[in-house]
C-alpha positions as CSV (number, residue, x, y, z in Angstrom):
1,X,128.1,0.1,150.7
2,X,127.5,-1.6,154.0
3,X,126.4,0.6,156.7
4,X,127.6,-0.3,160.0
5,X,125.2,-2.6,162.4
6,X,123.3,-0.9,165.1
7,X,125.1,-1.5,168.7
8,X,122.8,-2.4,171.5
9,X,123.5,-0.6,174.5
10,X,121.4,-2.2,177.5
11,X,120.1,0.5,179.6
12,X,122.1,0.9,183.0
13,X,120.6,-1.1,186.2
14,X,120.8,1.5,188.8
15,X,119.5,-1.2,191.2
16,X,122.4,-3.3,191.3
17,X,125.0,-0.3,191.4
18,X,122.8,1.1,194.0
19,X,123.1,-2.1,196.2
20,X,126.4,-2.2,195.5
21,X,127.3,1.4,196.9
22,X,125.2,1.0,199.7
23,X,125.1,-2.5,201.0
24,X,122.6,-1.6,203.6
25,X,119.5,-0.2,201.7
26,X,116.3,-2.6,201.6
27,X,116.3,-4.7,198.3
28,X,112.7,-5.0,198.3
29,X,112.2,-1.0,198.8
30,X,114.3,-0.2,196.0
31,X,113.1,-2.5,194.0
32,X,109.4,-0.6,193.4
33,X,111.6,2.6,192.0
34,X,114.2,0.0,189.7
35,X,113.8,2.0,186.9
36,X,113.9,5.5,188.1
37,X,117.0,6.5,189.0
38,X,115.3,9.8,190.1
39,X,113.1,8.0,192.6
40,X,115.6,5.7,193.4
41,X,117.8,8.8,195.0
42,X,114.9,10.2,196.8
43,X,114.6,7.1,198.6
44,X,118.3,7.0,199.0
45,X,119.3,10.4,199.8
46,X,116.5,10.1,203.1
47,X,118.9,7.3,203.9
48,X,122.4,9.3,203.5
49,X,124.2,12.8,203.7
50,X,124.4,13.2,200.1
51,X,122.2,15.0,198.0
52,X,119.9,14.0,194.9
53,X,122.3,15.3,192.4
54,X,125.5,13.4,194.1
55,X,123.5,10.7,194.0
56,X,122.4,10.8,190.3
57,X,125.8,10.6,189.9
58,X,126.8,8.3,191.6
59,X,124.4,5.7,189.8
60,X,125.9,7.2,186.8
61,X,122.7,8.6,185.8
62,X,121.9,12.2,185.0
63,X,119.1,14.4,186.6
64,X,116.7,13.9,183.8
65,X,116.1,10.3,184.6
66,X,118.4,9.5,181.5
67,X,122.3,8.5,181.3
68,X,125.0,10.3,180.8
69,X,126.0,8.2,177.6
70,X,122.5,9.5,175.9
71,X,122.3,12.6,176.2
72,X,125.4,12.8,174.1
């Protein structure tokens, strides 16, 4: 019996969808917090209306610095 082979899953870039929601932000700025979407929506949410959470997820991440896909 063959068990099935493990699927990678690359971990989200949250600076690249970041960028991509908001065009404007400063690359180099958000690139020190790359990997921490929570960090990442500080810095953003001093930029915008929206809050830390509607940020989260927006990136697609979830408040404990980990994605949606899993926590499942």
């Amino acid at each position: 019996m063959n068990s099935p082979a493990p699927t990678f899953q690359p971990s989200p870039d949250y600076y690249l969808r970041a960028l991509a929601l908001w065009p404007r932000l400063e690359p180099p700025r958000l690139e020190q917090v790359r990997h921490d979407p929570n960090r990442m929506a500080a810095r953003i949410s001093r930029r915008t209306t929206l809050s830390v959470e509607a940020i989260l997820a927006l990136l697609g991440a979830s408040g404990d610095g980990e994605s949606p896909a899993e926590g499942r």
